[in-house]
N, C-alpha and C positions, 0 to 999 in steps of 0.2 A: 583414186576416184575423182581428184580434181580435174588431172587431167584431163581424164575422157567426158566429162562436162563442157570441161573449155575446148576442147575439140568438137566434141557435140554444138557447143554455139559457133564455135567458125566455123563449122559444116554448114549448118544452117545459113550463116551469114554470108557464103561463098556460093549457095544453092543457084544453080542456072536454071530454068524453069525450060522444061522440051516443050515443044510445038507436040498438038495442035494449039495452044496457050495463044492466045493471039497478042502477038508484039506489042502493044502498048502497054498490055496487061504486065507483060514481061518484062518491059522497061519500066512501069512505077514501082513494079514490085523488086526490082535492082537497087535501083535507086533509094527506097526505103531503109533496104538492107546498108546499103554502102553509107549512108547517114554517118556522121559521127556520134550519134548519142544513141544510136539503136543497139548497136553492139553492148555498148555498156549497161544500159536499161536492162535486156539480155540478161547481164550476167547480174544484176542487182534481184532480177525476176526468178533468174536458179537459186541465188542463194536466200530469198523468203522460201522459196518453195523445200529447199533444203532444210532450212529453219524449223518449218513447220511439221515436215514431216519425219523429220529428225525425232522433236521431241516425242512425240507421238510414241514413235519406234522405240525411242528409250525410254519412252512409260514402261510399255507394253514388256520389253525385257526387264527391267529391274523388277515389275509385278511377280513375271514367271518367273525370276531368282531368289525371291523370297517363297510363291508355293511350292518351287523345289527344296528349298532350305526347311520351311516345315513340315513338307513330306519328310524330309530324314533329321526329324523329331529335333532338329534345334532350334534352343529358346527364341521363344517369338522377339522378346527385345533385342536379341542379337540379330533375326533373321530380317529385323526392322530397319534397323541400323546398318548392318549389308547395304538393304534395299538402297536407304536413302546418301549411302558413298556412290554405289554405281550409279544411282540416277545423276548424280553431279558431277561425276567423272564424266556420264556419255553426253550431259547438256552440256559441259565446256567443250568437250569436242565437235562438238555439232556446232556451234557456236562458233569456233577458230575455223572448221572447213567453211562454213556459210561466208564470212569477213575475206577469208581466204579466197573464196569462189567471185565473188565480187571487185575483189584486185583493192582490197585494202595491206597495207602491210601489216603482216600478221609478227614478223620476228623480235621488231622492235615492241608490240603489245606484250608477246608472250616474256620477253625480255624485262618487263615492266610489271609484270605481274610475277616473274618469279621473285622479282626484289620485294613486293608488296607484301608476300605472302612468308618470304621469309621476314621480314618485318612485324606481321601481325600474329607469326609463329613464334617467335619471341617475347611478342607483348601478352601471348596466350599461353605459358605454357602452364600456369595452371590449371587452366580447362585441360587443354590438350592431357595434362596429366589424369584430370581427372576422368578425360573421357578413356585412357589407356587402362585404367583402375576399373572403370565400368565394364570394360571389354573382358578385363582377365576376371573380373569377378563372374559374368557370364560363362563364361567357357569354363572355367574351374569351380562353379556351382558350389562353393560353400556355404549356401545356403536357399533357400525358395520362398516365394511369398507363401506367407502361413505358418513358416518358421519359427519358435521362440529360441528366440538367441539372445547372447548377450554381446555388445561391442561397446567399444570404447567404455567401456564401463557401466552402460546405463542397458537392462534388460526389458525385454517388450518382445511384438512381434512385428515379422518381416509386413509390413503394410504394402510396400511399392520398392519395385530398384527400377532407376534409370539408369539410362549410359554415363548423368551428369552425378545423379547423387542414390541412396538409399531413404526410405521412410520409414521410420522404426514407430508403430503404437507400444505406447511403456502399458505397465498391468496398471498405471494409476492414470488412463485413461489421458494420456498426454500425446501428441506427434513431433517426434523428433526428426529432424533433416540431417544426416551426414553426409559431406562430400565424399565420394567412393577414395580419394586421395587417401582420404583419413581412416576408409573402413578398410583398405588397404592395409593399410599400415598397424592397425593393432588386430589384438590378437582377438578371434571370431570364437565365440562358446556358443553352440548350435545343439542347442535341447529337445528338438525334435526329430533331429537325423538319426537318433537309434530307437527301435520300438519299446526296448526296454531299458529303466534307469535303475539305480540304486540310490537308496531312502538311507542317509546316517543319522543314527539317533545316539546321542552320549547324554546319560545322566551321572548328576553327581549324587553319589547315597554317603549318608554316615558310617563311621570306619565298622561299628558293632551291630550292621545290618548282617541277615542270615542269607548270606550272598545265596546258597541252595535252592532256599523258600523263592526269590528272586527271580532265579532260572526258572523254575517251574511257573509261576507266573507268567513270566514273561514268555516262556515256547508255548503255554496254550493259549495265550493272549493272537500270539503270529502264526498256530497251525488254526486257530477259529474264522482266521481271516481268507477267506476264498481268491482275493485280489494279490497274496502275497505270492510269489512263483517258487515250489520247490527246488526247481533246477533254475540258476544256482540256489544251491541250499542256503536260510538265511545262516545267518553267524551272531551269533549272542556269546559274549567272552566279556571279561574284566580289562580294560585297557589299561588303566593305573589305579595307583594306590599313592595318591601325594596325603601333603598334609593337610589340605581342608577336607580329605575325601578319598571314596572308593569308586574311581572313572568306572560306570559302565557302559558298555558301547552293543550297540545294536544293528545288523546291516540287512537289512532286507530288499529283495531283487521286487518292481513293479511294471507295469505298463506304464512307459510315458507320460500317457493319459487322466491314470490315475496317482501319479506321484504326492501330488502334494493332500488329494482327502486321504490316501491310504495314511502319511503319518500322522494328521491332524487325529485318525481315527485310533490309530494304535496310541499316540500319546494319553490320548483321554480316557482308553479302555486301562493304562498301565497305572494312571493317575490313582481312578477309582479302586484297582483291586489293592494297589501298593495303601491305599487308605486305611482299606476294609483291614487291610491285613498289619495295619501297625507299622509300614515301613515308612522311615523318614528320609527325607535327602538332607544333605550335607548340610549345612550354613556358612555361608561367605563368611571368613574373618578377615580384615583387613590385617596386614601387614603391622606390625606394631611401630608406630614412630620416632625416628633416632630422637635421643636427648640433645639438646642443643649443648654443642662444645663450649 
């Protein structure tokens, strides 16, 4: 395209003007051309106009590469971040023909800037890291704003992901910032991504509890409850039998949703009937302490 620019101007610049033109008209208007600063003006005038219309154009495309991108329904952060690589890839290029169309040398800039950029690619690479953690976290979607997850150890929900970092609200009303490097790197518990969870309940009972009486308590306790899901069936079983105690464990299927009032509600319905009914739980006994040698 440079090319046929810079021919376009010494076409121009070579233009002989026919008769009927009248001769004077034809000699200023030569003479203009043949200038030594016309030429060049010329090509400083293509390449604003290139400039100009350059960026323009590559608005215009990177805009329509992102509503293609979220027509086929990928994440808007990711289809954002597309956008704004191609716009900066087609404004350096626009950029380099326009220098380039004006008869700047262009080899030794671009030469100048690959050392820069390898330079400040090195001074950057924990961004750069960071923004490659952003990228993969987008595409492989382990998680969505609205999310309750748990990362790095502190649980909350998904507030905000960027390309640079994630924003976590904790349940104790706090805003946590991780760099994506780091939500990368540990391990992701995503509490919202199945509709249904499972509620473990273990209590400890004393050894001469009427384990029987216990059962039946405890299945009409979890069939009175409308929020519990039959399918999977819950599981009520004795898990141990140590020495402070007889483990009973309880496992019932819930919605998500209601995970944490459904066991709030089952522990307090189990409290009161185990009352009513004389059942005691265990007593912590410490460990007895060695005698001093």
């Amino acid at each position: 395209m440079i090319e046929r620019i810079n021919a376009l101007i010494g076409a121009l610049a070579r233009v002989a003007v026919e008769p009927p033109v009248p001769a004077p008209v034809r000699d200023a208007y030569q003479d203009f051309l043949s200038h030594p600063y016309v030429k060049p003006a010329l090509k400083i005038v293509g390449g604003l106009l290139l400039l100009v219309v350059g960026i323009r154009i590559g608005k215009w495309l990177a805009n329509f590469e992102r509503s293609v991108l979220l027509r086929a329904h990928v994440d808007r952060i990711l289809a954002e971040f597309l956008r704004n690589v191609s716009y900066a890839i087609l404004i350096a290029l626009i950029i380099v023909s326009a220098l380039e169309l004006t008869g700047f040398p262009t080899t030794s800039l671009l030469a100048a800037l690959g050392a820069a950029g390898l330079a400040v690619g090195l001074a950057l690479k924990d961004s750069l890291a960071n923004i490659a953690a952003g990228v993969l976290l987008i595409v492989l979607r382990p998680f969505r704003v609205g999310d309750a997850v748990n990362i790095c150890g502190q649980a909350g929900v998904v507030e905000a992901a960027f390309i640079f970092q994630t924003q976590l609200h904790t349940f104790d009303n706090r805003i946590l910032v991780f760099m994506n490097s780091q939500v990368i790197a540990a391990p992701i518990f995503n509490y919202s991504q199945c509709a249904q969870r499972r509620n473990d309940i273990t209590l400890l009972l004393a050894h001469d509890t009427d384990m029987k009486h216990v059962f039946e308590i405890t299945k009409r306790s979890v069939e009175a409850d409308s929020r519990i899901k039959k399918d999977p069936a819950p599981l009520i079983a004795i898990g141990d039998i140590t020495e402070s105690g007889i483990v009973f464990a309880i496992q019932v299927w819930t919605d998500a949703s209601v995970m944490g009032p459904v066991r709030s509600d089952l522990l307090q319905e189990l409290q009161t009937q185990f009352g009513a009914s004389e059942i005691s739980f265990a007593r912590y006994l410490p460990p007895p302490a060695l005698a001093a040698a």
